[in-house]
C-alpha positions as semicolon CSV with decimal commas, in nm:
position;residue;x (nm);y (nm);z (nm)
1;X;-0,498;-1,546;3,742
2;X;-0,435;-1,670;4,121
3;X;-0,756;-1,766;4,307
4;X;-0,950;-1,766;4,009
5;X;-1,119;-2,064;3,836
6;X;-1,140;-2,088;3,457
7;X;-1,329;-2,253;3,204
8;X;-1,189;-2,541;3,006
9;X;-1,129;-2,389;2,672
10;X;-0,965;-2,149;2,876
11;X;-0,731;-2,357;3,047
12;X;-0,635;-2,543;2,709
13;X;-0,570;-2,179;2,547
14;X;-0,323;-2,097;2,803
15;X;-0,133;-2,414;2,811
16;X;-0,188;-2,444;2,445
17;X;-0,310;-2,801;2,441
18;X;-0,597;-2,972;2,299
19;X;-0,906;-3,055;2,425
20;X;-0,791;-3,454;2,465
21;X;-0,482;-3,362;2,615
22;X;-0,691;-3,115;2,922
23;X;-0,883;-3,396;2,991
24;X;-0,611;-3,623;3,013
25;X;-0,428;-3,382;3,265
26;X;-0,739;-3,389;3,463
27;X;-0,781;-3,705;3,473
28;X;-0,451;-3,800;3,616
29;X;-0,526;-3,528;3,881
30;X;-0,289;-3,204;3,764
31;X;-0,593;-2,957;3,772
32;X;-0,848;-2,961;4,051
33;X;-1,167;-2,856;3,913
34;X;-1,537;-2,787;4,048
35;X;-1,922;-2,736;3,859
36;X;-2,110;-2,421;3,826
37;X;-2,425;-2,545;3,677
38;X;-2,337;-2,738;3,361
39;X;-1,997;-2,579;3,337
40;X;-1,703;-2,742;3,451
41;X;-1,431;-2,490;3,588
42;X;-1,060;-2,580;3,620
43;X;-0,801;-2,405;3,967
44;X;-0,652;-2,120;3,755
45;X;-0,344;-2,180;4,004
46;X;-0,316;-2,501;3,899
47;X;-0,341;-2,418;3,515
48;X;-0,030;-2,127;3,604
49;X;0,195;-2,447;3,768
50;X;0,150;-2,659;3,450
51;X;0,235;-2,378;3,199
52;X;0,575;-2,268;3,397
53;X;0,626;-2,650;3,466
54;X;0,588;-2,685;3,068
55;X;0,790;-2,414;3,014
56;X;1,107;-2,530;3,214
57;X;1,300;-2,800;3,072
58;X;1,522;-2,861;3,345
59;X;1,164;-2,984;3,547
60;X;0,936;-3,080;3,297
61;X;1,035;-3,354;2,978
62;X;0,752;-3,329;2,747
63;X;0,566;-3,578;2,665
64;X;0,639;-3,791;2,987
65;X;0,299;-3,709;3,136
66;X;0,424;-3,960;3,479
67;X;0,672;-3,718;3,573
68;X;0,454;-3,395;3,501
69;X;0,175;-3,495;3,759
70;X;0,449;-3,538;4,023
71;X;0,620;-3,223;3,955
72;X;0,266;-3,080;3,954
73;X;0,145;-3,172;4,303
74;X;0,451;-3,176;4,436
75;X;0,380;-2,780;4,339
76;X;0,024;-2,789;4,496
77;X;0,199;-3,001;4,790
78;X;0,414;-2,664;4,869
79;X;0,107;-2,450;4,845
80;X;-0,098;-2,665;5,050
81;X;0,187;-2,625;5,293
82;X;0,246;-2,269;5,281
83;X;-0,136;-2,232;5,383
84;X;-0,087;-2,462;5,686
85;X;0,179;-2,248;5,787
86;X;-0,050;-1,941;5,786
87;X;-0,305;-2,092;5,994
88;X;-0,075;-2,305;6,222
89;X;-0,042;-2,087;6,506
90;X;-0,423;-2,010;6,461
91;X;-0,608;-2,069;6,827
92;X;-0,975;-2,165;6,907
93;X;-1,118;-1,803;6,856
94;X;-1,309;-1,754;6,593
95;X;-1,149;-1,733;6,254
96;X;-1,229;-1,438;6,003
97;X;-1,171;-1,501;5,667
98;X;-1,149;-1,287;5,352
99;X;-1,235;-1,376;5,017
100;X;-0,931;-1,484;4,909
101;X;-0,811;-1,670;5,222
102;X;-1,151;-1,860;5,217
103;X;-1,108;-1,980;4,920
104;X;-0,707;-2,126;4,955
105;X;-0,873;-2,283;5,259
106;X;-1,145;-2,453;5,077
107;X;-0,882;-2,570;4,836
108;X;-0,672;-2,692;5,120
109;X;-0,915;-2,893;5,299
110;X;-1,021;-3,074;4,990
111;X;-0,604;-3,136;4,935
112;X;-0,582;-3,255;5,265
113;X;-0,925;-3,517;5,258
114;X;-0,762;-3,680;4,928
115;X;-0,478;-3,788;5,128
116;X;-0,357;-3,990;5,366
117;X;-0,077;-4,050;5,654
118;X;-0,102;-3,674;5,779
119;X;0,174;-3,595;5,998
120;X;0,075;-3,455;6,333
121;X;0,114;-3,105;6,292
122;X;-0,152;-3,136;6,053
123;X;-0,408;-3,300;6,300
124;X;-0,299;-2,986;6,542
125;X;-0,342;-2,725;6,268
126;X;-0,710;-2,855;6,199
127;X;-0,811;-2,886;6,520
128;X;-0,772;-2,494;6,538
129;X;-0,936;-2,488;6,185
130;X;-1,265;-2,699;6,313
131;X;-1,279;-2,550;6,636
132;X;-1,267;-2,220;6,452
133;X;-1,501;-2,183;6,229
134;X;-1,776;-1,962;6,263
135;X;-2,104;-1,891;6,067
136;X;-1,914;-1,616;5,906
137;X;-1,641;-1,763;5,752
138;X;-1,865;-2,090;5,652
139;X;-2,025;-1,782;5,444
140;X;-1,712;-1,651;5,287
141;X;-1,639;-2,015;5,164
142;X;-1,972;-2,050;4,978
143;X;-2,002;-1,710;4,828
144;X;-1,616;-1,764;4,673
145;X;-1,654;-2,155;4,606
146;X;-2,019;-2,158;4,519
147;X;-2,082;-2,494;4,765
148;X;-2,415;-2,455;4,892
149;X;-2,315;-2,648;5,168
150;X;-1,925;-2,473;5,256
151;X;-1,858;-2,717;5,582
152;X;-1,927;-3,054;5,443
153;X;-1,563;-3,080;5,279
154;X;-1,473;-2,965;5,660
155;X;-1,596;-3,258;5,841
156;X;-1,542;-3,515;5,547
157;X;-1,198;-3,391;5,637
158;X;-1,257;-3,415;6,024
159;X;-1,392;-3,768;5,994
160;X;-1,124;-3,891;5,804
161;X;-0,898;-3,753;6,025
162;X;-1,093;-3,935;6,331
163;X;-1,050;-4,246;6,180
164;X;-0,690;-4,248;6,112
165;X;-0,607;-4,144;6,453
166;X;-0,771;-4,456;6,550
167;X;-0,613;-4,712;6,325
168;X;-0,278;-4,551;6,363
169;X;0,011;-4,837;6,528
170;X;-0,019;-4,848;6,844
171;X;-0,347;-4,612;6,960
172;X;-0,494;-4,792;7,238
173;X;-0,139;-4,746;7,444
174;X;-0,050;-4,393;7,319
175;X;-0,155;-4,114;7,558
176;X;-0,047;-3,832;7,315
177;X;-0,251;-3,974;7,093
178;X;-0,529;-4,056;7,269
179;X;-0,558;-3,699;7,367
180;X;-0,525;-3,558;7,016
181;X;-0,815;-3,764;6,946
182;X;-1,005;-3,606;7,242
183;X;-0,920;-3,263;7,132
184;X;-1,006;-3,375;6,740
185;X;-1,316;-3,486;6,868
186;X;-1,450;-3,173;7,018
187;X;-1,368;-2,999;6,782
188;X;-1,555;-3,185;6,523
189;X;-1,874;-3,121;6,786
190;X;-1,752;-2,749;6,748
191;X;-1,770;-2,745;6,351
192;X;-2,083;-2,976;6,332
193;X;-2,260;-2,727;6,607
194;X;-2,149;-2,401;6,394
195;X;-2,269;-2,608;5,996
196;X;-2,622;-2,639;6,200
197;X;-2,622;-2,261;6,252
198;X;-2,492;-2,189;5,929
199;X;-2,789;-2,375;5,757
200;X;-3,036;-2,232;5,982
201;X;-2,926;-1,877;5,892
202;X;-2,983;-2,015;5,523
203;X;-3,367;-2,085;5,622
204;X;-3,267;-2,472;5,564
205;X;-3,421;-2,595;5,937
206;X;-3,491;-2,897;5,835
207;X;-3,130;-3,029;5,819
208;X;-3,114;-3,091;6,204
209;X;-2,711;-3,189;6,389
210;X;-2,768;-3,524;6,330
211;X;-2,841;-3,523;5,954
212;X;-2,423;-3,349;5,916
213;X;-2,171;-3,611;5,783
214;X;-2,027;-3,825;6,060
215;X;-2,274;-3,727;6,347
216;X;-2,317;-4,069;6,403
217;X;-1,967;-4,140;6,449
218;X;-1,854;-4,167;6,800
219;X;-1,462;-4,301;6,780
């Protein structure tokens, strides 16, 4: 069932819920979910943590839905993680991606532009990650996620990134970070250079550099 998504009466068969208690979990953010068409699909992964989270006493009291969303993305925290990891040591050349390695990145960009405070090794790990990414792997992403448009969630990510560096204590008289930003910078241009190519190799030339999220941005 890993890197898989599945339908909502799916995911409320497995956990053995009803419909008004799915939603409820997805409202308060346990499964992270995408559309195909009119069909809403639920992370698979996610469905797996909340069944052996329901299924463990010691972790899980039932019926205290507070302490289940915690001790579910405090699960999704340590996969995020664990795909860092993977790519940490990743350097500027191009990065090839399978199927299933496209995907857990997708999913980890989108974890990582819903939060906030990253810790530095995070900044360094996608700097590698947008100063990486070629044509090829922005192709693996959409054929496993479906997003006609696989780099936007990249450089949502990127900008966000950009501006924290920026408001972070004490910016303007930090060299270290000051250079980060440098290096987070170019490789934003990197990413945004490689999403023009990608939708040019789509036959979508009308969507020109300056039309990609945060081209206007120059801090």
């Amino acid at each position: 069932m890993d890197d898989l998504w599945v339908t909502l009466s799916e995911a409320a068969r497995i956990l053995q819920v009803t419909a008004r208690q799915l939603r409820r979990y997805r409202s308060d953010g346990c499964l992270q979910e995408k559309r195909v068409g009119r069909t809403t699909l639920v992370l698979a992964r996610d469905v797996k943590d909340l069944r052996r989270l329901k299924s463990n006493p010691e972790r899980f009291v039932l019926g205290d839905l507070q302490t289940h969303v915690l001790l579910t993305r405090l699960v999704r925290l340590e996969r995020e993680v664990e795909m860092l990891k993977l790519v940490a040591d990743i350097d500027v050349a191009p990065i090839s991606l399978d199927l299933a390695s496209a995907e857990a990145l997708h999913v980890s960009c989108t974890a990582a532009a819903g939060q906030k405070n990253h810790q530095l090794q995070e900044f360094e790990t996608w700097i590698n990650i947008f100063a990486g990414l070629r044509v090829g792997s922005l192709t693996s992403i959409m054929k496993v996620t479906s997003e006609i448009h696989p780099w936007e969630m990249f450089l949502v990510l990127a900008d966000r990134l950009v501006e924290e560096l920026v408001n972070a204590n004490g910016f303007e008289n930090d060299l270290a970070l000051q250079m980060l930003h440098d290096r987070l910078l170019r490789a934003r241009g990197t990413l945004r250079e490689e999403s023009t190519l990608f939708e040019a190799s789509q036959g979508r030339m009308n969507l020109p550099l300056t039309a990609l999220p945060g081209a206007h941005t120059s801090k």
